[in-house]
BAMARLUM-714659 format. One line per field, with one value per residue (C-alpha): residue number from 1; residue in three letters; x, y, z. Coordinates in Angstrom, 1 decimal. Example, Ala and Ser with C-alpha at 12.3 -4.5 7.8 and 13.67 -1.06 7.14 Angstrom:
<sites>
k	[1 | 2]
r	[ALA | SER]
u	[12.3 | 13.7]
v	[-4.5 | -1.1]
w	[7.8 | 7.1]
</sites>
This chain:
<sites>
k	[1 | 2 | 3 | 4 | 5 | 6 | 7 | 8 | 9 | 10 | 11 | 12 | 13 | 14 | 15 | 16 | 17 | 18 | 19 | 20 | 21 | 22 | 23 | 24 | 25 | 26 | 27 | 28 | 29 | 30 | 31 | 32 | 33 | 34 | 35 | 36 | 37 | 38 | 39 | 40 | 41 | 42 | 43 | 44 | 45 | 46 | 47 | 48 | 49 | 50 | 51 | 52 | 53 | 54 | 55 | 56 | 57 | 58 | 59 | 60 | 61 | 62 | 63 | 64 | 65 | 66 | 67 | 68 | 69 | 70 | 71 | 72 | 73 | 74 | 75 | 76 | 77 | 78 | 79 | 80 | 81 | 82 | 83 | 84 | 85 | 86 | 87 | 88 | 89 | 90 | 91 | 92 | 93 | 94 | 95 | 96 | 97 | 98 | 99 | 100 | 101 | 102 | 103 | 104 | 105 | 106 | 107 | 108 | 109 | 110 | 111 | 112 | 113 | 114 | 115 | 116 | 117 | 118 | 119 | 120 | 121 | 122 | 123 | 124 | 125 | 126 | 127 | 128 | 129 | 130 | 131 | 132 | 133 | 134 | 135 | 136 | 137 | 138 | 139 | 140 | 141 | 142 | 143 | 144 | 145 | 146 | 147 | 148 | 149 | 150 | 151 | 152 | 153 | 154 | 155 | 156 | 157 | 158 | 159 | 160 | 161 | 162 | 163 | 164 | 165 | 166 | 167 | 168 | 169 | 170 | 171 | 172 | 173 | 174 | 175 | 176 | 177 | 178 | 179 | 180 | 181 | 182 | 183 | 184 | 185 | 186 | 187 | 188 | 189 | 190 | 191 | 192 | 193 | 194 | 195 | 196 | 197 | 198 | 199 | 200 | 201 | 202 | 203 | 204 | 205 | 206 | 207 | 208 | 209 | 210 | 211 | 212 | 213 | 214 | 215 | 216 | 217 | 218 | 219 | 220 | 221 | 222 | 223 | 224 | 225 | 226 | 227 | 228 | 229 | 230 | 231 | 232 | 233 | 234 | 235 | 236 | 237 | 238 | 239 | 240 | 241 | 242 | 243 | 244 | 245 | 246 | 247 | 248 | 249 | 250 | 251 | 252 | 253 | 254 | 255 | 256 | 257 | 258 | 259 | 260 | 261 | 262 | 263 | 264 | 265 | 266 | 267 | 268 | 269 | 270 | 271 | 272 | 273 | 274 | 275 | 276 | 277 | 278 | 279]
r	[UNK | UNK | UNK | UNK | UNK | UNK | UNK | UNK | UNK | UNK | UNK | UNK | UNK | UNK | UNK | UNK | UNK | UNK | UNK | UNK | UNK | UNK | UNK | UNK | UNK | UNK | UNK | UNK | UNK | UNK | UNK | UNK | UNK | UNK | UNK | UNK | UNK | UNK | UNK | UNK | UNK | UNK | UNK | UNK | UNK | UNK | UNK | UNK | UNK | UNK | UNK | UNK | UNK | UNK | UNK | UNK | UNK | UNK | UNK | UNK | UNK | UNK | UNK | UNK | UNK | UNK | UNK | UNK | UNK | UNK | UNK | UNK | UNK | UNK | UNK | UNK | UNK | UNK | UNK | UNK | UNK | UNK | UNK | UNK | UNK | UNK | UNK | UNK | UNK | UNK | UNK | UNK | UNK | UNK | UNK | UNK | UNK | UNK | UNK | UNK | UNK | UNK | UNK | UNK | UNK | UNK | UNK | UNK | UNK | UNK | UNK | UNK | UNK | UNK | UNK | UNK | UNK | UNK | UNK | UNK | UNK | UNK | UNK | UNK | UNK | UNK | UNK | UNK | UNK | UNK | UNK | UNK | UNK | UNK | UNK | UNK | UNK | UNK | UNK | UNK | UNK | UNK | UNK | UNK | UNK | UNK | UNK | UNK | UNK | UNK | UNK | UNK | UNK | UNK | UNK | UNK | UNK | UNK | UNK | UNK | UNK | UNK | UNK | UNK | UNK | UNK | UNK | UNK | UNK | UNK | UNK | UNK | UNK | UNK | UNK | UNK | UNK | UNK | UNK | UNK | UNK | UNK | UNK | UNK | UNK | UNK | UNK | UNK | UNK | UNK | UNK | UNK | UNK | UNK | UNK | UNK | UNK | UNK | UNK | UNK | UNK | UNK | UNK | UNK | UNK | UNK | UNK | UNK | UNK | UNK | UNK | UNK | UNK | UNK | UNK | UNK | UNK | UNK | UNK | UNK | UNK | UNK | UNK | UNK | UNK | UNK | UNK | UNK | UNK | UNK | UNK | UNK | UNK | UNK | UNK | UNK | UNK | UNK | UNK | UNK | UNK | UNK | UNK | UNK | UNK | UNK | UNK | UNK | UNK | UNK | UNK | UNK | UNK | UNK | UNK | UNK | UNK | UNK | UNK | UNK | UNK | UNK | UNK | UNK | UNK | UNK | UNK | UNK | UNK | UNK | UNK | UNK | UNK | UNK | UNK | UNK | UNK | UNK | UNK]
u	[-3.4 | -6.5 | -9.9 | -11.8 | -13.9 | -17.0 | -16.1 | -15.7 | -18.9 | -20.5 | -19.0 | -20.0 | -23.9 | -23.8 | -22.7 | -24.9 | -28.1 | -27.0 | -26.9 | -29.8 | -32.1 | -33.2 | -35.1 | -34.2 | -32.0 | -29.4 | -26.3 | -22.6 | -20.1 | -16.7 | -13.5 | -10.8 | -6.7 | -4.5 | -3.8 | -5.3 | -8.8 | -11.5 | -15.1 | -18.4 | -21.2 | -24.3 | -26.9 | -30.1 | -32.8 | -32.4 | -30.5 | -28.0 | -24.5 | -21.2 | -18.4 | -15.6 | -11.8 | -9.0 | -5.4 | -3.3 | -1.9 | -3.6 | -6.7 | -9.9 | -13.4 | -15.7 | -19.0 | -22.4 | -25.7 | -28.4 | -31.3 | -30.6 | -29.3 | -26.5 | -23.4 | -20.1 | -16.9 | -14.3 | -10.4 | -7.9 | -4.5 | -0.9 | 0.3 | -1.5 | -4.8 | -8.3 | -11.2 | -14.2 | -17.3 | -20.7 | -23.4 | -26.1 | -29.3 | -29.6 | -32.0 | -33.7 | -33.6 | -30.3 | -27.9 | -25.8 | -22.0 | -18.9 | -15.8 | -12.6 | -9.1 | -6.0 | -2.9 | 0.2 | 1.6 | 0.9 | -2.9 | -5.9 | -9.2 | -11.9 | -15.8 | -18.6 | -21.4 | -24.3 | -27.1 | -27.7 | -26.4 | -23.9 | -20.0 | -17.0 | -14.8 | -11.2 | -8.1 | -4.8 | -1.7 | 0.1 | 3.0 | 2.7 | -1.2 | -4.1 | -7.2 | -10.4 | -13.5 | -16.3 | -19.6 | -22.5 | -25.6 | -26.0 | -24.8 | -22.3 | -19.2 | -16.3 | -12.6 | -9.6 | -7.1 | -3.6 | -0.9 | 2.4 | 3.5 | 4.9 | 3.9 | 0.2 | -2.3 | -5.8 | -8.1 | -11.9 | -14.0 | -17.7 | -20.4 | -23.5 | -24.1 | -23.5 | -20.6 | -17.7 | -14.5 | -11.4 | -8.1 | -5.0 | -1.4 | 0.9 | 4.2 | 6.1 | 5.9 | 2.5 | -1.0 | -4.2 | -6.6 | -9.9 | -12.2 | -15.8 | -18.3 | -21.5 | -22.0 | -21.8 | -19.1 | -16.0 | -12.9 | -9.7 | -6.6 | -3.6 | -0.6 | 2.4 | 6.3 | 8.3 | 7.6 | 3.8 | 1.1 | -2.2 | -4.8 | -7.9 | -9.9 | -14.2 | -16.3 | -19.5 | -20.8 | -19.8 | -17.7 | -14.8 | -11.0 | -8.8 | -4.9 | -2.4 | 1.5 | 2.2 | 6.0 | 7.7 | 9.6 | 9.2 | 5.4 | 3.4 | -0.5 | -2.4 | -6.1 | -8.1 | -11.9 | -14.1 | -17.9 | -18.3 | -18.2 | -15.6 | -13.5 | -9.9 | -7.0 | -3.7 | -1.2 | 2.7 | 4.4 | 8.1 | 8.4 | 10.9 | 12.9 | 12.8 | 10.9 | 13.7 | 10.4 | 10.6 | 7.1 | 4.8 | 1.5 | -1.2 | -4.4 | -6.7 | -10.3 | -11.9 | -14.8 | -16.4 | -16.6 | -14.0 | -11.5 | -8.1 | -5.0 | -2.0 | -0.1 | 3.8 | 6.3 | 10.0 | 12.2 | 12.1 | 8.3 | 6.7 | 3.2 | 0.7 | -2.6 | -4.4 | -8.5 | -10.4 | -12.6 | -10.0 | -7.3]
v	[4.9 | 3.1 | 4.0 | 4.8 | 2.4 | 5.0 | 5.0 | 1.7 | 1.0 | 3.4 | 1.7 | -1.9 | -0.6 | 1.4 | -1.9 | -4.0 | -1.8 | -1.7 | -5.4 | -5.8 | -4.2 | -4.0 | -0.7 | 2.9 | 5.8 | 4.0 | 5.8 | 3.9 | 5.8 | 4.3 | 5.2 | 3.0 | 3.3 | 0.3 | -2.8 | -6.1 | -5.2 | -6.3 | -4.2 | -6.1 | -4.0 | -4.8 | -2.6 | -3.8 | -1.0 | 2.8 | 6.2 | 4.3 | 5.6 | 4.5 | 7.0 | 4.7 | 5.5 | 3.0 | 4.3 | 1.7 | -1.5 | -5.3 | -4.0 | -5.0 | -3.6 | -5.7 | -3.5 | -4.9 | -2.5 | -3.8 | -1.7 | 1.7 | 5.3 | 4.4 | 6.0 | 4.3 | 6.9 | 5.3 | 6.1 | 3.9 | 4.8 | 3.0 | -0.3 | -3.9 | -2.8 | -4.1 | -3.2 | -4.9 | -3.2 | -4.9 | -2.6 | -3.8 | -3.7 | 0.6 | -0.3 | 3.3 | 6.1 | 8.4 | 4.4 | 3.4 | 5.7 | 4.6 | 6.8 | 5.6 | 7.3 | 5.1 | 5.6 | 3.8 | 0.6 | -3.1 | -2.3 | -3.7 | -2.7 | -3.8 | -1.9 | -4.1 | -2.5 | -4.0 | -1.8 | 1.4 | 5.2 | 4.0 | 6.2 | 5.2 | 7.0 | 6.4 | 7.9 | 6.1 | 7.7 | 4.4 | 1.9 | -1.5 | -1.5 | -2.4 | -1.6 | -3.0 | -1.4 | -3.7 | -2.1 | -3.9 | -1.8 | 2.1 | 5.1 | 3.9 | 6.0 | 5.1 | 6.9 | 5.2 | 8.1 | 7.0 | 9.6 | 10.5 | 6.8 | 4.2 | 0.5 | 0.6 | -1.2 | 0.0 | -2.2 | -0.4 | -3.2 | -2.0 | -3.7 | -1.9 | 1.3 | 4.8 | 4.3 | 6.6 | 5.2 | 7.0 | 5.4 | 8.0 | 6.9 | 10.0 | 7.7 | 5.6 | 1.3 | 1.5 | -0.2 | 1.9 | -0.4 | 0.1 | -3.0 | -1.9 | -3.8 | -2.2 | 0.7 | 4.5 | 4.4 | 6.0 | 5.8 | 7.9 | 6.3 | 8.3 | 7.4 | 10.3 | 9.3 | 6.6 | 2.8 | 2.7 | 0.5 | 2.0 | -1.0 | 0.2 | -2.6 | -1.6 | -4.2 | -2.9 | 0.3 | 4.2 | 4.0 | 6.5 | 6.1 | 8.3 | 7.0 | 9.8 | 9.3 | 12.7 | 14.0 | 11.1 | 7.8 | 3.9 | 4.0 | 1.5 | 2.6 | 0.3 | 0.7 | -2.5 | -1.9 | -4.2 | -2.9 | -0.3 | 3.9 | 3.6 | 6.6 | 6.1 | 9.0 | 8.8 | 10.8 | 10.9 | 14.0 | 14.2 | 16.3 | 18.7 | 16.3 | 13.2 | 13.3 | 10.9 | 9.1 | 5.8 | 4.9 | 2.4 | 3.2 | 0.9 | 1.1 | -1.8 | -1.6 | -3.9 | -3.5 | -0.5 | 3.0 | 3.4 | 6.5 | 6.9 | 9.4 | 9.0 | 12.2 | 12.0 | 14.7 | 13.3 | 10.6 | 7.1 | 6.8 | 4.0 | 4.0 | 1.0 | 1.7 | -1.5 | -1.0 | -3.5 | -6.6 | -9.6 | -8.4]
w	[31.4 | 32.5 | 32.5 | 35.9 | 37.2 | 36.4 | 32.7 | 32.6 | 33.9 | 31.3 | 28.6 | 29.7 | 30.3 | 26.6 | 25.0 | 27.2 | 25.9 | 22.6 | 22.0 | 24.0 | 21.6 | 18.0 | 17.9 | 16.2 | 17.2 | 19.5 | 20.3 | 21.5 | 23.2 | 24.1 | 24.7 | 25.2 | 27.0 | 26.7 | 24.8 | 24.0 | 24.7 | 22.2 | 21.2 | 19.8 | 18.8 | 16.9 | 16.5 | 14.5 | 13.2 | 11.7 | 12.6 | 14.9 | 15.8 | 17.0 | 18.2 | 19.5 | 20.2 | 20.9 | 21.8 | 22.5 | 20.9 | 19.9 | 19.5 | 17.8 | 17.1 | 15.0 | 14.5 | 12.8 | 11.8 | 10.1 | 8.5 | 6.8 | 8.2 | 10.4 | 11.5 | 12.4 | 13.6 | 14.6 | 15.9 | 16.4 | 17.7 | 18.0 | 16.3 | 15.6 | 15.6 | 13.9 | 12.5 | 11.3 | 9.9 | 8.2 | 7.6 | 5.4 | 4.3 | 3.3 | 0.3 | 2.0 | 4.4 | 3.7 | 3.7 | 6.2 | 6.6 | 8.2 | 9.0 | 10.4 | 10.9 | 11.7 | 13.2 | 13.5 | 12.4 | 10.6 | 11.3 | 9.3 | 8.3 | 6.2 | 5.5 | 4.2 | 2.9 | 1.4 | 0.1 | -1.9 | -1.3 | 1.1 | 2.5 | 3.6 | 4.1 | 5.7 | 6.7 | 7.3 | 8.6 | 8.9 | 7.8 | 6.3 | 6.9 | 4.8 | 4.2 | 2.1 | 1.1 | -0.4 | -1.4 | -3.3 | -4.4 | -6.5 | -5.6 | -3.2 | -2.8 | -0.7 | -0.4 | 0.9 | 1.8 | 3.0 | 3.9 | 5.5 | 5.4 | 3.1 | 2.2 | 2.7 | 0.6 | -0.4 | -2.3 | -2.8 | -4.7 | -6.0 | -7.4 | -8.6 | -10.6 | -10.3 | -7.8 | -6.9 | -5.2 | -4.8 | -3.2 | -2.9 | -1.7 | -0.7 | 0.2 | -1.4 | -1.8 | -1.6 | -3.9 | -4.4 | -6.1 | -7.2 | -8.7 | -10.0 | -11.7 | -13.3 | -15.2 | -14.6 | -12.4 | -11.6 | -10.2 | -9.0 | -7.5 | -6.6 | -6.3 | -5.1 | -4.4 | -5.6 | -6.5 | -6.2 | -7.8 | -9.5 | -10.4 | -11.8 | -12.9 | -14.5 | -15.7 | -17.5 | -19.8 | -19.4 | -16.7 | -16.4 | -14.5 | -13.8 | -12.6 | -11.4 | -10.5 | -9.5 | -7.8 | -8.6 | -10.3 | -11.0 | -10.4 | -12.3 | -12.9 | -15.3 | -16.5 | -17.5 | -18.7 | -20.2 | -21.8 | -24.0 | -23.8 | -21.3 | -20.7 | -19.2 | -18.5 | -17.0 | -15.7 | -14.7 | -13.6 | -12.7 | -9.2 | -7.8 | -5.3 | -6.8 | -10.8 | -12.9 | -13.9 | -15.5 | -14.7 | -16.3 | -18.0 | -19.1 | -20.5 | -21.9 | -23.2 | -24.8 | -26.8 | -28.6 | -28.7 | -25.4 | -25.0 | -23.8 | -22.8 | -21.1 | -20.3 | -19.0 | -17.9 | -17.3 | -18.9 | -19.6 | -19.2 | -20.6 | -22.1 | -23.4 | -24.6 | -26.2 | -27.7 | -29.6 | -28.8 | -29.1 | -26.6]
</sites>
């Protein structure tokens, strides 16, 4: 279904104004019916927002905010679709957020954030998509929640301290990574059904991760941290329907004074747990 010419025309002068100026307390509105059609916002300043919905096929949005306290939502809906979203510079104010929800097939999104006390958060109910999360600064958190399909990828990559990232998989065939580097942080990754990969990787002091392959079989979760104080747990439950098990646990630390447990439920689970400084 198209749009009217009247809503058209609001969109075109709420994007024209937004690009048009660098100043505070902008707002973008756009709503979008079809295939093919592409969206390029950039807002510069504080306490910006962007609500924008797409529902259709081969689309893209690419949104830029510069300064501190902005707001990205953003819907898309149907197969083939992008997403592209830089905020930076949140070194004060409340940081920048962005919150996106997905729907369909092969789509593709990826969240830059550079500064401190950023959130993104993001919801995929998709197949075969993928989704990135990069966030440089403190006090950053960022959750990557995919659910009701199979074969997606989520990769959450951190740098800075005091972070929190979180990356859960509820279908099957799918990767939930999580890559931090600095100290204080932690991590969750989540992976539910059959055949999954867990990567967990921390690079610094006192950071704490946390791998679960709950309900079901052949999952392979594996812990690497390098630093000291580090705290690392795993988990493998068998479920009702399908909890055979035969999943693969790994945990690596290297250096001093690190801590780790693996819990299993089921049969022919396989554990690893290597500590020292010459692994």
């Amino acid at each position: 279904m198209k749009k009217s010419p009247v809503a058209l025309f609001i969109s075109t002068i709420l994007l024209t104004l937004t690009n048009a100026h660098a100043s505070d307390t902008n707002t973008v509105i756009v709503e979008q019916e079809g295939g093919g059609h592409l969206v390029n916002l950039t807002q510069e300043g504080s306490d910006n927002q962007i609500n924008l919905s797409q529902s259709g096929y081969d689309n893209t949005s690419m949104v830029i905010q510069q300064a501190y306290s902005n707001k990205v939502d953003l819907h898309q809906h149907n197969d083939d679709n992008v997403i592209v979203i830089n905020q930076k510079g949140s070194n004060q104010g409340m940081g920048n957020s962005a919150r996106v929800h997905q729907w369909g097939l092969n789509n593709t999104l990826s969240i830059e954030q550079d500064g401190n006390e950023n959130t993104a958060y993001v919801e995929f109910d998709t197949f075969n998509s993928l989704i990135t999360i990069s966030q440089t600064g403190d006090n950053n958190a960022a959750t990557a929640f995919a659910d009701y399909f199979e074969k997606n990828t989520a990769i959450v990559t951190q740098e800075g301290n005091n972070n929190i990232a979180i990356s859960h998989s509820d279908w099957g065939d799918s990767i939930a990574a999580v890559v931090q580097e600095g100290n204080s942080n932690y991590a969750w990754a989540y992976a539910n059904d059959i055949s999954n990969n867990v990567h967990i990787n921390q690079t610094g002091d006192f950071n704490t991760a946390r791998g679960v392959a709950d309900l079901g079989e052949d999952n392979d979760i594996d812990i690497e941290q390098v630093g000291n104080q580090h705290t690392a747990n795993i988990y493998a439950e068998q479920g009702f329907w399908h909890g055979i098990g035969n999943n693969i646990l790994a945990v690596s630390q290297t250096d001093q004074a690190n801590s780790a447990m693996v819990r299993t439920l089921g049969h022919g689970n396989s554990v690893s747990i290597n500590q020292g400084t010459s692994l």
